[in-house]
C-alpha distance (Angstrom), angle and dihedral (degrees) to the residues before:
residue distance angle dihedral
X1 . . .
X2 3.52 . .
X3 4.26 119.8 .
X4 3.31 123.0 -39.7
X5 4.31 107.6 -106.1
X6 3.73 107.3 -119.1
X7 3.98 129.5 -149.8
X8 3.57 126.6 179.9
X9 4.17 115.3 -143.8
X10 3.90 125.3 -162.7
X11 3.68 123.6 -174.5
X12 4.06 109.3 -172.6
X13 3.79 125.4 159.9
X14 3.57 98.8 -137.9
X15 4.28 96.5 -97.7
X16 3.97 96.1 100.5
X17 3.94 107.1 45.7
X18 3.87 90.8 149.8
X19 4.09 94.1 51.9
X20 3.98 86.9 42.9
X21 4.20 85.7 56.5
X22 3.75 88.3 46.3
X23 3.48 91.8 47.5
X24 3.38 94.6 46.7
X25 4.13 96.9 51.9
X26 3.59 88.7 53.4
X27 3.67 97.4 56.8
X28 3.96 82.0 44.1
X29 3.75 88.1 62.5
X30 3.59 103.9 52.9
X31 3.57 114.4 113.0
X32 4.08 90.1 -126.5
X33 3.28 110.6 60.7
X34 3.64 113.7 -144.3
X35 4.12 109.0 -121.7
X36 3.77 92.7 -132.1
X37 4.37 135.7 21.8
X38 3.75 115.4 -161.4
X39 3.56 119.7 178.8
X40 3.78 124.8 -178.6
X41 3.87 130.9 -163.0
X42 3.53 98.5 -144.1
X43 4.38 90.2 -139.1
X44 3.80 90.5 -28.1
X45 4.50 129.4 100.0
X46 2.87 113.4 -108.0
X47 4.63 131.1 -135.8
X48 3.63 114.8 -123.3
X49 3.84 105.6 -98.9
X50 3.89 113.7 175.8
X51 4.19 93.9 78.6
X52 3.03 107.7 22.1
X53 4.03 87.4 56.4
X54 3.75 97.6 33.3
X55 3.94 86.3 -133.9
X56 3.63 122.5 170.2
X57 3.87 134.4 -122.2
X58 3.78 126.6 20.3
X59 3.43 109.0 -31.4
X60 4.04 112.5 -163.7
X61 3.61 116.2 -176.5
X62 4.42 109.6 -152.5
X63 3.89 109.7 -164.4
X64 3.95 111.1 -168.1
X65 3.75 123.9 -158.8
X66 3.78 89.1 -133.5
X67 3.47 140.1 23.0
X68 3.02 114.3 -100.0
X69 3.54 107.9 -176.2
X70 3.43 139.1 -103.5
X71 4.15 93.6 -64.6
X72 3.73 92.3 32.6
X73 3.75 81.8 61.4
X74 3.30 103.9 50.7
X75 3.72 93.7 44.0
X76 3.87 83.6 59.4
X77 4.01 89.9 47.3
X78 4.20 92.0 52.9
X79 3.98 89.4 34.5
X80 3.98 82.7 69.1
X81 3.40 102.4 35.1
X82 4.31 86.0 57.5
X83 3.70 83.9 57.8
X84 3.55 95.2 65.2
X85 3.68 92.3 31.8
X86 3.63 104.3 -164.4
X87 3.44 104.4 107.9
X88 3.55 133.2 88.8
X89 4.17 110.4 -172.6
X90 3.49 121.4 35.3
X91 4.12 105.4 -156.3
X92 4.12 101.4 -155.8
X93 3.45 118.1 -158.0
X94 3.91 137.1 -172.8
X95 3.87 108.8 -115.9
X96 3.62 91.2 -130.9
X97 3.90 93.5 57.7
X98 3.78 133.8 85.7
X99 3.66 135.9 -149.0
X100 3.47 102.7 -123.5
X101 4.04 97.5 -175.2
X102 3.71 125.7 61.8
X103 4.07 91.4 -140.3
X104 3.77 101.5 58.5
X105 3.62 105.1 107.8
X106 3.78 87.6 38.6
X107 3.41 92.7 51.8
X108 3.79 86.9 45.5
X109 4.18 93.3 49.4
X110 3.84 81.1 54.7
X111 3.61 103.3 54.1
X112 3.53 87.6 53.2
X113 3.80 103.0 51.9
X114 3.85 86.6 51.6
X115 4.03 95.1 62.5
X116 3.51 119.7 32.6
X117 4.18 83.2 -163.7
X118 3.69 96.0 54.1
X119 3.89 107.6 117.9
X120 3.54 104.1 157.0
X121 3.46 136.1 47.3
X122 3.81 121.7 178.1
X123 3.89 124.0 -166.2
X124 3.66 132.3 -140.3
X125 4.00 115.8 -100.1
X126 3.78 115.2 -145.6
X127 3.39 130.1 166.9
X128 3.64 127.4 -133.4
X129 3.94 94.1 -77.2
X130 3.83 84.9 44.0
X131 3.70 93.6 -107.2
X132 3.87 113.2 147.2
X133 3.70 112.5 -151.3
X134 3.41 117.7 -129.4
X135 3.72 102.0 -117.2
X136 3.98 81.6 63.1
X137 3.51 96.0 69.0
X138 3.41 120.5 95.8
X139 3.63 99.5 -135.7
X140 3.89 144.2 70.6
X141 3.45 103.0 -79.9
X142 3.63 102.6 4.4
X143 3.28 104.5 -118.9
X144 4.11 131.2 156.5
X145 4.03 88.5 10.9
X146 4.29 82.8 -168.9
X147 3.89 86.0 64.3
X148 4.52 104.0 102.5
X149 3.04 133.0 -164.0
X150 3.76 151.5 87.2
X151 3.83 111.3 -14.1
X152 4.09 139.0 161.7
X153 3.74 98.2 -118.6
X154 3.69 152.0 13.0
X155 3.30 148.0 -142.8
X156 3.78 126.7 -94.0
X157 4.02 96.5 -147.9
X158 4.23 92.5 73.2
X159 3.06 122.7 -1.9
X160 4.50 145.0 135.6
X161 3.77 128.2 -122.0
X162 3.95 119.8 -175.0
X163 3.24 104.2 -141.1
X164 3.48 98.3 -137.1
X165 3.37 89.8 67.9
X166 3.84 98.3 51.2
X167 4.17 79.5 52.8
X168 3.65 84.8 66.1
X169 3.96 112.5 33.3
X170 3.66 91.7 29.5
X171 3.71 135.9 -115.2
X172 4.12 133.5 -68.8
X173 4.11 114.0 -43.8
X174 3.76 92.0 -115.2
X175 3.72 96.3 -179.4
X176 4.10 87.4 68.6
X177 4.11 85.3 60.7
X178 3.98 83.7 -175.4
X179 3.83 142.9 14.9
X180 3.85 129.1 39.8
X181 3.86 96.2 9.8
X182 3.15 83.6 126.5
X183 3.87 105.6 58.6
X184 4.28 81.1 42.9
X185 4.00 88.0 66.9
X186 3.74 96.5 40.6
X187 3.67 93.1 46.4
X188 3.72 87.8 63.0
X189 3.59 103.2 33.2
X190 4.32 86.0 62.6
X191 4.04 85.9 46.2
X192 3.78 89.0 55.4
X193 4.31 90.0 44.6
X194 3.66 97.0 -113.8
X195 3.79 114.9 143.6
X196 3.81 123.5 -114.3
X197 3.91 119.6 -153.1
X198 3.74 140.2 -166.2
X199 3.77 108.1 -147.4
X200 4.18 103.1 -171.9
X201 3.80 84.8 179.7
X202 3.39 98.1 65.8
X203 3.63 103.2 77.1
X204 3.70 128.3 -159.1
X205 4.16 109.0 -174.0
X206 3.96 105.9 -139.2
X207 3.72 128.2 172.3
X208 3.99 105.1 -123.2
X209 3.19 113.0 -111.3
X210 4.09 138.8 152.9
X211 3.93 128.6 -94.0
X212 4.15 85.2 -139.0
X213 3.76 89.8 62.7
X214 3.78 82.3 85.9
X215 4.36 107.9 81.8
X216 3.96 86.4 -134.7
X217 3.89 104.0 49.1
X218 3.46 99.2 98.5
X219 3.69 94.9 54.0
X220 3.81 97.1 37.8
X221 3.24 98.7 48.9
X222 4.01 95.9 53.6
X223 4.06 87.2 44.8
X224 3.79 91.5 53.7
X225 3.22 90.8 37.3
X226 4.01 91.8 72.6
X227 3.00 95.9 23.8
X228 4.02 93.7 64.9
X229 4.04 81.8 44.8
X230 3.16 94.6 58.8
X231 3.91 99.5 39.8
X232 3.76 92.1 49.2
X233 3.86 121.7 19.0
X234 3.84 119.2 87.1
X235 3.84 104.2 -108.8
X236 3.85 97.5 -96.4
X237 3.45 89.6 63.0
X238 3.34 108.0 50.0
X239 3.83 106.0 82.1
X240 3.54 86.0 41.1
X241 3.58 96.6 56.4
X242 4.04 91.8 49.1
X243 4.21 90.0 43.5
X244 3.93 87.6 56.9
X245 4.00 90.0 45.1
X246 3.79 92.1 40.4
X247 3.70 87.9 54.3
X248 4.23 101.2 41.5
X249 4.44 84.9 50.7
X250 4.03 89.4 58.3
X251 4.06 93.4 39.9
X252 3.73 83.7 47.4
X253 3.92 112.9 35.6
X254 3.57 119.9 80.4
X255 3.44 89.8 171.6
X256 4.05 128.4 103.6
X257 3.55 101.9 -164.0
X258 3.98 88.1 37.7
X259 3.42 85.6 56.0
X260 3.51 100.0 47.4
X261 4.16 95.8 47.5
X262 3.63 86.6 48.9
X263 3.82 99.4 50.5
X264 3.99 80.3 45.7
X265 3.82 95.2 59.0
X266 3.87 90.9 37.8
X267 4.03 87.1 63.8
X268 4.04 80.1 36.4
X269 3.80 90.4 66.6
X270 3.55 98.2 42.2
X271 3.36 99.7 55.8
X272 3.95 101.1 34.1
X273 3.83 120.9 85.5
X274 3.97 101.5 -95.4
X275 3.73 99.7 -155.8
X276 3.40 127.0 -115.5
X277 3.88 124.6 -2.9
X278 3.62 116.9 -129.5
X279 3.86 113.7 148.0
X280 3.91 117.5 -165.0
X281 3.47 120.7 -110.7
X282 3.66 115.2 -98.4
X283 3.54 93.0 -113.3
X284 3.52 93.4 61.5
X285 3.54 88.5 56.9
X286 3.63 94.5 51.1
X287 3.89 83.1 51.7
X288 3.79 108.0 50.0
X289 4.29 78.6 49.9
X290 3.72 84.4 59.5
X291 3.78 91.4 47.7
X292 4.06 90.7 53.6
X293 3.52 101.7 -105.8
X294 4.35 110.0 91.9
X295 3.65 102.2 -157.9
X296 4.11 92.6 -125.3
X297 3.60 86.7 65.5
């Protein structure tokens, strides 16, 4: 097999043009170039980029009427990309990031060639100081966030899909449009035996910032919250997984109104349609344990 065909994918909704350009340069500068650069404007126009930029590849801009958040986005992004169909990795990156490192997406191509069952690949999130928040480490605790390995999940800011894999599980859970999409992809990618790795030297700069900066987080992420529950868990462990989340939101929430819209998208997710049920097997469960990561945490 020879190396793995790499494309770079950008969703942006139109508010951080300068970041995007950053962005942009940096993936310019990397001493693979990726085969392919889509970026979407999730309901937003979209600048020419290709000249102005001097960036290398196929770039294909994707403008969408609406936004359709962040997994509606990317869907678009790989929906294009299997059009052309010569790629084999799609490298997604937030448009407010920045590839710090010349050798990501070689170090990426790599990583790849070297496990046939690698489907995942998430980067390390540092700030500008290089500090990784907590929350961006894909372990309990989130501690040492320079310690790789094999994990359960991944972070949305920069990460790599195989698109092979996505054949088989499937692509982003649009209908979540924010919150836990994430854990809803990894979930199945370990029930289908496909290996899921935390790279902390591929670096994606990011400034820090807070998930409920956005005015819908509280009530997203309690929807999708039971709603991946009850998409993915085996039935046992479904009210056990929402009990332990139900209990870490009142330890944690000092917040009334927080409170309130989260409680409001909790009943949300119970009584909306979830989407397709497709439990993991039990021995994934008893896997991802192994791994550190219990999935009713």
């Amino acid at each position: 097999m020879g190396a793995p065909r790499i494309a770079v994918a950008v969703v942006t909704m139109g508010n951080r043009p300068e970041e995007v350009d950053a962005l942009l340069r940096s993936v310019a500068k990397q001493d693979v170039p990726p085969e392919r650069i889509v970026i979407v404007g999730n309901g937003c126009p979209l600048p020419e980029f290709a000249r102005r930029l001097s960036l290398p590849g196929e770039v294909t801009p994707v403008e969408l009427d609406e936004n359709l958040g962040c997994p509606g986005g990317r869907n678009a992004a790989l929906a294009r990309l299997r059009e052309f169909g010569d790629v084999d990795v799609v490298v997604e990156l937030d448009d407010d990031g920045l590839l710090v490192d010349a050798d990501v997406l070689r170090r990426v191509r790599e990583l790849y060639a070297a496990d046939e069952r690698l489907g995942i690949v998430g980067f390390r999130i540092a700030d500008e100081l290089g500090e990784t928040q907590r929350r961006h480490v894909p372990r309990i605790g989130g501690s040492d966030p320079m310690r790789g390995g094999h994990v359960t999940g991944f972070l949305g800011g920069g990460h790599a899909l195989r698109m092979a894999m996505l054949d088989e599980v499937g692509d982003w859970p649009a209908e979540f449009f924010f919150a836990h999409e994430e854990t809803d992809l990894a979930w199945r990618a370990a029930d289908a035996d496909w290996h899921i790795l935390y790279a902390p030297e591929l670096l994606l700069q990011h400034p820090k910032t807070s998930p409920a900066r956005h005015a819908i987080y509280y009530r997203v992420n309690a929807r999708n919250r039971v709603w991946l529950a009850r998409r993915r868990l085996p039935v046992a462990l479904v009210p056990v997984h929402l009990g332990v989340w139900v209990l870490l939101t009142l330890a944690r929430n000092r917040s009334a109104a927080g409170l309130r819209a989260w409680f409001g998208g909790f009943v949300e997710g119970v009584r909306e349609p979830a989407g397709e049920r497709r439990p993991m097997r039990w021995r994934t469960v008893w896997r991802l344990t192994r791994l550190g990561r219990p999935p009713v945490i």
